[in-house]
Each structure stands twice: as C-alpha cells, then as structure tokens.
C-alpha positions as CSV (number, residue, x, y, z in Angstrom):
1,X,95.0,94.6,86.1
2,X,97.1,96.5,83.6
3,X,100.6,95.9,82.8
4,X,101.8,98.8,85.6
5,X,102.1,98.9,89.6
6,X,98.6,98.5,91.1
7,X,96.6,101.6,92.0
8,X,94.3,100.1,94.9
9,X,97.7,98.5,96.3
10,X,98.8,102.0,96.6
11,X,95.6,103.1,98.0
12,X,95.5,100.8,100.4
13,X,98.8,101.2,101.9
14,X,98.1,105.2,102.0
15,X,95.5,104.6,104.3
16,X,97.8,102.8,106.5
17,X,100.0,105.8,106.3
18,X,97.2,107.6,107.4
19,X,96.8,106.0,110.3
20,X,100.0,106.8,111.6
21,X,99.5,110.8,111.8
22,X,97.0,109.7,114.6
23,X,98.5,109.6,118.0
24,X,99.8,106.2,119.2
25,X,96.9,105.9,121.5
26,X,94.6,105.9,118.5
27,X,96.1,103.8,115.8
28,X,94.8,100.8,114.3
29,X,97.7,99.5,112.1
30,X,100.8,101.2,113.4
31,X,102.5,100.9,110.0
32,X,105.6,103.0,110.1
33,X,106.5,101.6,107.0
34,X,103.8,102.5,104.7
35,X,104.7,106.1,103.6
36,X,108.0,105.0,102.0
37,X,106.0,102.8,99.6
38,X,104.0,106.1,98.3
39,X,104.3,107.9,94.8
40,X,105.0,111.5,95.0
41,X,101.6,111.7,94.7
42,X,100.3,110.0,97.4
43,X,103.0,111.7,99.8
44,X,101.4,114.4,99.0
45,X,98.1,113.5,99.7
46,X,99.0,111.9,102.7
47,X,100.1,115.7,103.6
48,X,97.0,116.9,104.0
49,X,96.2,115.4,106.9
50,X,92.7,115.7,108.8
51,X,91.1,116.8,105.2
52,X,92.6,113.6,103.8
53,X,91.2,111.8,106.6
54,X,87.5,112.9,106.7
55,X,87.2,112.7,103.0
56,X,88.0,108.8,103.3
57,X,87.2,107.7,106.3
58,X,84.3,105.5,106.2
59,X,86.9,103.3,103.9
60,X,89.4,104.1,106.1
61,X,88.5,102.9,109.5
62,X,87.3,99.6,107.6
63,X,90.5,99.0,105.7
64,X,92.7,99.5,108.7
65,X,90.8,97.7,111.1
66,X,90.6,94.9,108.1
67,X,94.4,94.9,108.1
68,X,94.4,94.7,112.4
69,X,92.1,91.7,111.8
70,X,94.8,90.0,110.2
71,X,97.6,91.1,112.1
72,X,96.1,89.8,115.2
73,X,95.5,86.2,113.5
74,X,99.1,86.0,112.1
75,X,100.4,86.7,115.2
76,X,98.8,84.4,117.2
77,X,99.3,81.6,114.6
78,X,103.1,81.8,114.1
79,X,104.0,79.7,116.5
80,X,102.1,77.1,115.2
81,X,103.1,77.3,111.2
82,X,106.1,76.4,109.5
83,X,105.5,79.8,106.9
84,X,103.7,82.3,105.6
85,X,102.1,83.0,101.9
86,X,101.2,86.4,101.0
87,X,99.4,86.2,97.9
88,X,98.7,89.3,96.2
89,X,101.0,90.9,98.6
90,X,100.9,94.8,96.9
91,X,102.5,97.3,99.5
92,X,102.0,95.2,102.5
93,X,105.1,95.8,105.3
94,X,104.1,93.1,107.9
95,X,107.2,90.6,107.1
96,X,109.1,94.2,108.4
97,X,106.8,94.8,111.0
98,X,106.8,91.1,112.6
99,X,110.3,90.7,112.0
100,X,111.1,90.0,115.5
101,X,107.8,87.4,115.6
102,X,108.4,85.8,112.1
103,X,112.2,84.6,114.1
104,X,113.4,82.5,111.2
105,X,109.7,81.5,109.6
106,X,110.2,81.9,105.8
107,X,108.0,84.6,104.5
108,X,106.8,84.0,100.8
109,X,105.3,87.1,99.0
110,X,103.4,86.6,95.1
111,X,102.3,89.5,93.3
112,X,102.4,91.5,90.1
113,X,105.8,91.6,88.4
114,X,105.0,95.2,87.7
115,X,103.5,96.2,91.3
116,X,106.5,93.5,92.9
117,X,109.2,95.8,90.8
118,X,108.6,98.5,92.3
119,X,108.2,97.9,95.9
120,X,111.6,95.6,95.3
121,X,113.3,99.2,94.7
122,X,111.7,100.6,97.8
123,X,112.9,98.2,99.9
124,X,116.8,98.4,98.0
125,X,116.4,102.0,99.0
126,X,116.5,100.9,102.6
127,X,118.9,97.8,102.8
128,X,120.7,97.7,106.0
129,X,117.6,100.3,108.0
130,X,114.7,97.5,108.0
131,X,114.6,94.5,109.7
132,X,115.8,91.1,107.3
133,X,113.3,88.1,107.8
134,X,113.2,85.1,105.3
135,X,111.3,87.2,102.9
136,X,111.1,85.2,99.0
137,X,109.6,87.3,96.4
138,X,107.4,85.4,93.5
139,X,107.1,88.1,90.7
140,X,104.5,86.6,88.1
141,X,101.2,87.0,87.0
142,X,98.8,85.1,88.3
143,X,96.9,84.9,85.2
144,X,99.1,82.9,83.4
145,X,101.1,81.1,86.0
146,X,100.3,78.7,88.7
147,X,100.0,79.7,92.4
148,X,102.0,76.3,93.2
149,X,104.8,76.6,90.9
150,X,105.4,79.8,91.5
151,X,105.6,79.5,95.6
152,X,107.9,76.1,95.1
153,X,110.3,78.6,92.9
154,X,111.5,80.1,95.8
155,X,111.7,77.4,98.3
156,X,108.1,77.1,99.7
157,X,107.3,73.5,101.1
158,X,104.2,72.0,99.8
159,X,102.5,70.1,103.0
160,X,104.1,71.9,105.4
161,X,101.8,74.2,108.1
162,X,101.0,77.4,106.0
163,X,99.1,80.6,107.0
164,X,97.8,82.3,104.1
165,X,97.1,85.7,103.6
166,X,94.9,86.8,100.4
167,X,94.0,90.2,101.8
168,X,92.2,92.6,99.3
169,X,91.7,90.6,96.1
170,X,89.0,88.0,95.8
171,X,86.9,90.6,94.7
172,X,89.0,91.2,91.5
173,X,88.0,87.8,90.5
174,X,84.9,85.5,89.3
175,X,83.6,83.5,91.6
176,X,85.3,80.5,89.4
177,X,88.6,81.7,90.2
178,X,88.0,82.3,94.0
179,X,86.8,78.9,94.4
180,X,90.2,77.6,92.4
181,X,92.3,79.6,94.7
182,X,91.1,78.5,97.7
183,X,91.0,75.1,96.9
184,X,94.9,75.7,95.5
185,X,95.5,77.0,98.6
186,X,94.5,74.0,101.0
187,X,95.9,71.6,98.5
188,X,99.4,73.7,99.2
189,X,99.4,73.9,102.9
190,X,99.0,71.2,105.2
191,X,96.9,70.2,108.3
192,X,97.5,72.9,110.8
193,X,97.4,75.3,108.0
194,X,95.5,78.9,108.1
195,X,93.6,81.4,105.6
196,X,92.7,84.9,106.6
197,X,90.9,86.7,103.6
198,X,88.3,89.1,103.1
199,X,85.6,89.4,100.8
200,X,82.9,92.5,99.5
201,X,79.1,91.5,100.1
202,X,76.2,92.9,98.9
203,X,73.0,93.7,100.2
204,X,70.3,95.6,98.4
205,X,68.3,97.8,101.1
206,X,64.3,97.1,100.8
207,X,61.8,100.0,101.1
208,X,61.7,100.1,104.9
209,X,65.8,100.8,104.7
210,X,67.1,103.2,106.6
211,X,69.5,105.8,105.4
212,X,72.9,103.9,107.2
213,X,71.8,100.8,104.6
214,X,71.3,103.1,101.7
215,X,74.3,104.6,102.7
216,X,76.1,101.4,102.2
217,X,74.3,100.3,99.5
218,X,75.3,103.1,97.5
219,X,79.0,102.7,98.0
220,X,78.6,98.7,97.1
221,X,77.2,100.2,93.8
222,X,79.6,103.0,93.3
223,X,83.7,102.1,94.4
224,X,83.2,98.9,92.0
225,X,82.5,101.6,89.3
226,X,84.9,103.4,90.5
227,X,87.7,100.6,90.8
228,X,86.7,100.0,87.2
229,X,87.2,102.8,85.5
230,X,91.2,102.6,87.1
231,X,91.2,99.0,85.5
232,X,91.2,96.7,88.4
233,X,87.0,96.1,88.5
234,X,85.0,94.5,91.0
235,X,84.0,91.1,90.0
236,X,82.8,88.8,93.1
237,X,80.8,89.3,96.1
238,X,79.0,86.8,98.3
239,X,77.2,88.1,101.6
240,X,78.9,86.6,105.1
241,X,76.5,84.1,105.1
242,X,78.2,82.9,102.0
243,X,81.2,82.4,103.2
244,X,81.2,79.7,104.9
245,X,80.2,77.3,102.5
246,X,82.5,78.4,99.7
247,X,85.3,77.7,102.2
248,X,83.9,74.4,103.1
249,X,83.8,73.6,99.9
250,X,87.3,74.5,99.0
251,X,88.7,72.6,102.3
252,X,88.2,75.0,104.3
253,X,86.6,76.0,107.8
254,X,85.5,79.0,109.4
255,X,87.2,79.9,112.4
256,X,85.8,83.1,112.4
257,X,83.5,85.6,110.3
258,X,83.9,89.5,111.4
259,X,81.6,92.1,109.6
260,X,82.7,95.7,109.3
261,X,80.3,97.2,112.2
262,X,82.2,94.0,114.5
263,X,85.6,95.3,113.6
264,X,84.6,98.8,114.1
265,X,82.8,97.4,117.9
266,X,86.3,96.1,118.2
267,X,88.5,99.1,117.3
268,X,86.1,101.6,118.6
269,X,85.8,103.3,115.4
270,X,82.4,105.3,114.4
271,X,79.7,103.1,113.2
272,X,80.0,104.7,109.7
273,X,82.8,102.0,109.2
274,X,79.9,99.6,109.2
275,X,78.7,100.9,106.3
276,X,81.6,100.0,104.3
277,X,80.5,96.8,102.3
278,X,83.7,94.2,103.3
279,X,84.0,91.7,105.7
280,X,87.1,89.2,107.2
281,X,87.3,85.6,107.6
282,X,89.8,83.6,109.4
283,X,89.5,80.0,108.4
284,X,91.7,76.6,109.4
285,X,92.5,74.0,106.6
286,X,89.6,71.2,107.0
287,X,90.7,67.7,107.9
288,X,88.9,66.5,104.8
289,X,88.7,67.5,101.4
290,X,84.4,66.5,101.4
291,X,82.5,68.4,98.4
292,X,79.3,67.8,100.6
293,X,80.4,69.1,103.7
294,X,78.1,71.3,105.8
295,X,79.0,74.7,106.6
296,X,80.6,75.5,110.1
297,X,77.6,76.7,112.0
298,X,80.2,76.7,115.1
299,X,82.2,79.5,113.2
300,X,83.4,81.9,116.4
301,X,81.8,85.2,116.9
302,X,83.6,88.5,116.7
303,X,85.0,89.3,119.7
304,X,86.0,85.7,121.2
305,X,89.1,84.0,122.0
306,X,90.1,81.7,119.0
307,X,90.3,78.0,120.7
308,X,93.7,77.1,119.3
C-alpha cells in the first residue's frame, strides 16, 4: 500500500453505498453510513445508479453479502466478548451501525495512518449526528509496527474475550504474514475469543470446464492484476479446503466456512455471485495452541445455526 488513503477501502465501502439505492426489502448491508465516507468521485459514481450496479455486480452481490456474513456473526457474538478488533478497518461503519448492540463494548479499529486520517475527518464532520460507542482508533502501519502494541495503545486488554474482524486483507499479504497474524491474533484474545475473515481462492478450470468456472477463473486472474496496477496487489490465496488447517495451525478453529455461491443461496442473490473467487470463515480461538492439530472436519455448513 502507498503512502495515501486506500483505493479498494473506498471501493469497498461504495458498494455498500450501492446497496442502499435498493429498496429496504432488498438490501444486503443496510449501510446508511457508507456514502459520506466517498470521494467526490465515487459520489458520483454512486449517482449512476442501475448502470453502476450492473457493471459491478458479480463483485457486488459477493462483497455485500461477505460484509452480511460478518455482521450476522458479530452480532450474535457480542454478548459473549469483552471487545472488538477491527484490523484493517478502511471505511467500515459497523461500530455506528451496532451502536445500540456494542452497549458499552470497546470497539478497537487499526488501519493506515493515511486511510485512518481521513475517515477521522469524516466522522468530525458528523460529531453530535452518529451514534458514540467506545470506538479507539490505532493509526500505524502495520508494516513496521506490531499488531499488539498498537491495540494495547489505546486501552485493549490482552486475554480478555476478543472478536476479531480482518475483513478484506489477507490477500494483500504472503502467506508468511497471514500465518503471523492469525497466530498474533489468538495469542491477543483469550478463550471465548472469535475471528471472522475472508480469504480469495483459486481454482484453475480443467478442459471439461464450463463457462460459469471459466468465468470465475478469469476474474481470479484478472482483479489481482487489476488491484496491482492501483498498488495494493494480490499476494495470497488458499482454496476453502485450505482454510481450515492454516487456522488450526495458528490456534484456531473453524466454526464455519461459507463459499460465495452459499452466501449468494443465503441472500438470494443470482448465482453469478458465485463466480466471484472469495470466501468467509468464522473461526473460535482453539483451546490449545497444538502445531499438529488436525483440521476441524466438524466445521458447520452454511446455512446452520452456530452451536454457541
């Protein structure tokens, strides 16, 4: 990432701007906060309406119904944790939007200085209008700071009951670095903590492929190119099948693994959200730190009730 406000965070948030020009009936993410955090420019995209939504919404459907995914987890874990760590937190408006659930919960954002400048002047531009949970800001680079001391700068509690959220970035880093975070993370939080994430898989479509897994293929190849040529590249991927075992080796287990097509099942979105090459994972801190452990083979389908 260059020394400026993140692009993709931007992107990202315009989608969920997007989604509110639908009727309520058919929202995803009812964000009413997302357009304030646009650039000129993307308020004007964003006034373009239905063109603006067909030209992006195989991405579309899949990032909203990505950021539902995690809503729903949040929610039903905050009773149950003593805060929340958004880590890599961009544009994101949920500490606004679950104001009323959050109660007194401390809210802990980290991102970008240069990306968390500039949503810090959004938000002054609205002081007194939005809700005001326990929200602490952690404006460094990641890069050249630590996760731990940055999060115990503004009052988070090592040990205590943590649900993560690392939404949108683990495929800006090497597999190395993925591996440190989440191991960082369950070293942070303790037992009774929580991780939802997401990751971008790959999978190369044989000659008997039809044209929905070329389809997808083709956009695994192309938006990395695309995301590099902005300067914020693609560097990580692992298939769902993956996942599970990097958590468990990180101290983690899988609580539940939902591909695109089950979040677009879930949402009733077209299928041509499947074809978007992301998935979710929502994951509870293991009880043991064991280098050796299998992965969870119990990890809960899509569509179940999370045993809590």
């Amino acid at each position: 990432m260059q020394d400026r406000p993140s692009t993709t965070a931007e992107v990202v948030c315009w989608f969920r701007a997007l989604d509110q020009q639908l009727p309520p009936e058919q929202r995803v993410v009812d964000d009413a906060y997302a357009a304030r955090f646009l650039t000129k420019h993307g308020r004007a995209a964003l006034r373009l309406g239905p063109v603006a939504r067909h030209a992006g919404r195989r991405l579309a459907d899949y990032i909203r119904a990505r950021h539902r995914f995690i809503d729903d987890v949040l929610v039903a874990a905050l009773p149950d944790v003593d805060q929340v760590a958004l880590v890599g937190a961009g544009y994101d408006a949920r500490a606004w939007r679950f104001a009323e659930h959050l109660g007194g919960t401390p809210w802990f954002e980290v991102d970008h200085p240069a990306t968390a400048a500039r949503k810090a002047k959004v938000v002054a531009r609205h002081d007194g209008a939005w809700p005001r949970p326990d929200r602490r800001v952690a404006a460094v680079d990641l890069r050249t700071h630590d996760l731990g001391q940055a999060l115990t700068s503004v009052g988070f509690v090592r040990g205590a009951r943590t649900f993560f959220i690392w939404e949108g970035v683990s495929m800006y880093l090497s597999e190395a670095d993925v591996s440190r975070a989440l191991s960082g993370f369950a070293e942070l939080g303790g037992p009774g903590s929580r991780l939802a994430l997401d990751f971008w898989t790959t999978s190369p479509p044989g000659a008997s492929a039809s044209a929905a897994q070329r389809g997808r293929a083709a956009v695994e190849r192309f938006a990395p190119r695309l995301l590099g040529v902005i300067g914020e590249p693609f560097l990580f991927a692992t298939p769902p099948s993956g996942a599970g075992p990097l958590l468990a080796r990180s101290g983690w287990a899988a609580v539940e693994i939902a591909t695109a097509r089950d979040l677009a099942s879930r949402h009733d979105l077209p299928d041509h959200a499947a074809l978007h090459a992301g998935f979710v994972v929502h994951a509870a801190r293991a009880v043991a730190r064991d280098p050796e452990r299998r992965p969870v083979d119990s990890a809960r389908p899509a569509g179940q009730e999370a045993r809590r």
